[in-house]
PAZAPA-4460 file (N, C-alpha, C; in steps of 0.05 Angstrom, whole numbers, plus 32768, in hexadecimal, padded with zeros to 4 digits):
% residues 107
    n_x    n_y    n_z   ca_x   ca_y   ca_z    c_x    c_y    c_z   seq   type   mol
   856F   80D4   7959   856E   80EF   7965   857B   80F0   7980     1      X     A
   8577   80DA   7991   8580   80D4   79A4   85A3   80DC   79A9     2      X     A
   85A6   80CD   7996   85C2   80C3   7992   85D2   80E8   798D     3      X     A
   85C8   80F3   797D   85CF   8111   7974   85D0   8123   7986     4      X     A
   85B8   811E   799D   85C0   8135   79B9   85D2   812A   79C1     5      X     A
   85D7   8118   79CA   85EE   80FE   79DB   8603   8113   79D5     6      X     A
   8611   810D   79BB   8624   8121   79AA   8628   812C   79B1     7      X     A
   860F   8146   79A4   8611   8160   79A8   8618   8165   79CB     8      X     A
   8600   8157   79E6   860D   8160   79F9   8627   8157   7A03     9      X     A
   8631   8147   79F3   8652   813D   7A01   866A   8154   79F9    10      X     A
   8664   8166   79DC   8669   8179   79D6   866C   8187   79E0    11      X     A
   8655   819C   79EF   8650   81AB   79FB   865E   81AB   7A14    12      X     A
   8663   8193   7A25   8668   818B   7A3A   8688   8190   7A3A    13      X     A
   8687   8185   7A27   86AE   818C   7A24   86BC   819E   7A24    14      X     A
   86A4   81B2   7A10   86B1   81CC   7A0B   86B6   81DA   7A28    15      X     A
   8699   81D7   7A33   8699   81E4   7A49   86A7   81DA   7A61    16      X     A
   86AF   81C9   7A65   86C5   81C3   7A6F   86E6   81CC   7A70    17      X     A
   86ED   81CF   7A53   8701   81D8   7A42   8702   81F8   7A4F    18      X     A
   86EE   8210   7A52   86E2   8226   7A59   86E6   821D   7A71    19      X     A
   86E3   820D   7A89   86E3   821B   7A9F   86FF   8213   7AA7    20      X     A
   870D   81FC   7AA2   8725   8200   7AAC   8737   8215   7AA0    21      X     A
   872C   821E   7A92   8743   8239   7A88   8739   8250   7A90    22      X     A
   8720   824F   7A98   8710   825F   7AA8   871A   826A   7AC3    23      X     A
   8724   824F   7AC6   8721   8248   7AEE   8741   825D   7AF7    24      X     A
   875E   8264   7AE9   876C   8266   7AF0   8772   8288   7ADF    25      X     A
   877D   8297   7AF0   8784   82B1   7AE2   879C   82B1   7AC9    26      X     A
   879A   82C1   7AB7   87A2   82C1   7AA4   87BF   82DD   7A9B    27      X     A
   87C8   82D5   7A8C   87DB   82EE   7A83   87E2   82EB   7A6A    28      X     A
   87E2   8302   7A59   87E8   82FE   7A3A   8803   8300   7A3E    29      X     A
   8807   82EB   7A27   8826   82EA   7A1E   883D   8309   7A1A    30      X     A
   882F   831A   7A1C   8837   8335   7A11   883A   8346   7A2C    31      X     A
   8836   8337   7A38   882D   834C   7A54   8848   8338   7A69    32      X     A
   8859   8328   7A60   8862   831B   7A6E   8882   832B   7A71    33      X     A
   888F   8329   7A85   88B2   833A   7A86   88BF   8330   7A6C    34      X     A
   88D1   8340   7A64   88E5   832F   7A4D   88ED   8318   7A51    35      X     A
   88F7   8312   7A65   890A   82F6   7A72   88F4   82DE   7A74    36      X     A
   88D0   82E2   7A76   88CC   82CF   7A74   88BC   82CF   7A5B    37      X     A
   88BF   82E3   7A47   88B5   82D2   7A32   88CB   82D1   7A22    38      X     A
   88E2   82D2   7A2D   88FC   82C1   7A13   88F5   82A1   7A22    39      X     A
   88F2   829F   7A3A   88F1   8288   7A43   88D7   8274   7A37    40      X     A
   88C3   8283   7A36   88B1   827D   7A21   88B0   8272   7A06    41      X     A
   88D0   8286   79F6   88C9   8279   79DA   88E4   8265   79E4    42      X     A
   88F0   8268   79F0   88FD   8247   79F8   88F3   8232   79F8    43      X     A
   88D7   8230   7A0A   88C7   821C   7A0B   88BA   820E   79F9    44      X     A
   88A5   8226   79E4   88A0   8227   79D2   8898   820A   79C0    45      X     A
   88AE   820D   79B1   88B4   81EF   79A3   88AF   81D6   79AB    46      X     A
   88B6   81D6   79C5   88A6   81B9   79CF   888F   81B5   79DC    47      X     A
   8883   81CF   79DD   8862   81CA   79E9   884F   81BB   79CB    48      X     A
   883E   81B4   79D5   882A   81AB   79C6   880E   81BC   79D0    49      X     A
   87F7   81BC   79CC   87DE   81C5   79D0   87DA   81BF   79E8    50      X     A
   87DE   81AC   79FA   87D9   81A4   7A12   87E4   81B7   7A2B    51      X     A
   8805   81C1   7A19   8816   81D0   7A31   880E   81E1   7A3F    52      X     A
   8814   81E6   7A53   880E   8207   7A5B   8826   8206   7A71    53      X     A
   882B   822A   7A6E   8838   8232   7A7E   882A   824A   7A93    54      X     A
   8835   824A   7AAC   8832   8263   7AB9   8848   8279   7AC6    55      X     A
   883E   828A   7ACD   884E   8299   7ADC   8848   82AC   7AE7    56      X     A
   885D   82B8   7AFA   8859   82C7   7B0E   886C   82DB   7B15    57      X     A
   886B   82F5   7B19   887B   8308   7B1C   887B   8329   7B2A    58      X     A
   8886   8333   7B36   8882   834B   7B47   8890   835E   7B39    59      X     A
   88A0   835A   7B2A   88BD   836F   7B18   88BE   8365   7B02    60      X     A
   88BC   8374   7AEB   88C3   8376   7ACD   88E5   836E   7AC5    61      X     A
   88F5   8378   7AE3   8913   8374   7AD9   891B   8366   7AEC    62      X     A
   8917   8366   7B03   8922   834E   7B16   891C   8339   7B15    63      X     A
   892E   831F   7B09   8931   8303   7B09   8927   82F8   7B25    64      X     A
   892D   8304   7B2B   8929   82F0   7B4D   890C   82EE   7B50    65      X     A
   88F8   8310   7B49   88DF   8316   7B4C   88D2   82FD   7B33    66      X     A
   88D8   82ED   7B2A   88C7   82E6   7B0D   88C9   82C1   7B0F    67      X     A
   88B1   82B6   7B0D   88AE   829D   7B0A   88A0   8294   7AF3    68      X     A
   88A3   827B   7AE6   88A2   8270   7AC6   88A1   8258   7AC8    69      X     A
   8886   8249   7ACB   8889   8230   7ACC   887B   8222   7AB6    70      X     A
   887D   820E   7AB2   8870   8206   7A9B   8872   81DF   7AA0    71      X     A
   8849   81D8   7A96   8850   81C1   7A89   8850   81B5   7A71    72      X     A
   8864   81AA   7A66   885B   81A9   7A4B   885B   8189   7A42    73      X     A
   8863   8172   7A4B   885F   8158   7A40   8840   8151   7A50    74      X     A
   8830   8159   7A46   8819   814E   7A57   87FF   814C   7A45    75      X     A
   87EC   813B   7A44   87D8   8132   7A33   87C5   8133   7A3B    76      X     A
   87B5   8151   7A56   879C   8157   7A4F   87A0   8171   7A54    77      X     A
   879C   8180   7A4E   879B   81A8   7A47   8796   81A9   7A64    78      X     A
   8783   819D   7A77   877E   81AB   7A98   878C   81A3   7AA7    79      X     A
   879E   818C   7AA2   87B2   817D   7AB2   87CD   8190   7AB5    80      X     A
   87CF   819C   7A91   87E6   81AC   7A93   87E6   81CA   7AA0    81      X     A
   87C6   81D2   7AA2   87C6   81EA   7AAB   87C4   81E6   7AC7    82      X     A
   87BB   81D1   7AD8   87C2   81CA   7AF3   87DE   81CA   7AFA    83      X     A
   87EA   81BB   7AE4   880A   81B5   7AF8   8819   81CF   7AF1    84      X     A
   8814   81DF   7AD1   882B   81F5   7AD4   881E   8205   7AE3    85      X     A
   8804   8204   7AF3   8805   821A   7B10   880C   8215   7B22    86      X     A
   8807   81F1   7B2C   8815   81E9   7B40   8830   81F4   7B35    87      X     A
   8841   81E7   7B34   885D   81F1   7B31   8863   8213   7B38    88      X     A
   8851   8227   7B27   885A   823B   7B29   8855   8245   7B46    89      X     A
   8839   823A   7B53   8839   8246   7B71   884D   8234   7B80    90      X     A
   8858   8222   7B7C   886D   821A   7B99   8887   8227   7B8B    91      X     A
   8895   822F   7B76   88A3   8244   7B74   88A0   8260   7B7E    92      X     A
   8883   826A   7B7A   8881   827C   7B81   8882   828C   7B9B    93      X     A
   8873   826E   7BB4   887A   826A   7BC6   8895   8271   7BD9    94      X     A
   88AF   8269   7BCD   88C6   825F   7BC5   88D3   8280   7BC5    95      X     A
   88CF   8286   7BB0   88D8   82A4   7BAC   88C3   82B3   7BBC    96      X     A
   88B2   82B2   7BCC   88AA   82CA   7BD3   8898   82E2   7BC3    97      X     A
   888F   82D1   7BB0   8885   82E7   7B96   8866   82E7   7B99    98      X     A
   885F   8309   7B9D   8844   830B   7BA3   8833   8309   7B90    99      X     A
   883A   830D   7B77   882F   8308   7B63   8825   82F8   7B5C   100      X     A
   8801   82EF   7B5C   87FE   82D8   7B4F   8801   82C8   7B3A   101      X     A
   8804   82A6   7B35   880B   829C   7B23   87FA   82A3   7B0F   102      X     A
   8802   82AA   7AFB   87E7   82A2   7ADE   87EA   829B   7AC8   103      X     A
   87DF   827F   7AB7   87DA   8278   7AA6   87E8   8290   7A8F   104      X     A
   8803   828E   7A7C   87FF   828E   7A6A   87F6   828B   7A4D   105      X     A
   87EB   829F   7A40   87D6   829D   7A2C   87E3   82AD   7A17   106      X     A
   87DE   82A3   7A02   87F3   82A7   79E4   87E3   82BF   79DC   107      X     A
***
């Protein structure tokens, strides 16, 4: 019986873990993103695995300059990748001047 909560709470523990780092960072649906960065998106695409994530950030729908797209995708734990493609996207963002905050895109 012992052994079965053990489990069950390592379970639980995970999930909820899994929940807060995706929790922890703002989000944007894939659909809601400028054209230019979701062609850049299905560019990426193909070589992400479940772990990847990308972010981004933007002030203008049509100005290139206004729009950042960062992404990590060779990486082997889901919170690692959503840390670094924000890192990345805020020192670009930085960079360009873009008031817009970074956020987690979400499929």
């Amino acid at each position: 019986m012992k052994k079965t909560i053990s489990v069950l709470g390592f379970i639980v523990f995970g999930m909820m873990s899994v929940y807060a780092a995706t929790a922890g960072y703002p989000t944007v649906p894939l659909n809601e993103l400028p054209d230019p960065l979701r062609s850049v998106w299905k560019e990426q695409k193909p070589e992400m695995t479940p772990m990847s994530h990308c972010a981004a950030a933007f002030d203008s729908h049509t100005d290139g300059e206004k729009m950042i797209f960062r992404c990590s995708i060779h990486i082997k734990m889901s919170a690692e990748g959503e840390r670094r493609a924000m890192r990345y996207c805020e020192e670009r963002r930085a960079e360009k001047n873009i008031k817009a905050p970074c956020r987690l895109v979400q499929e």
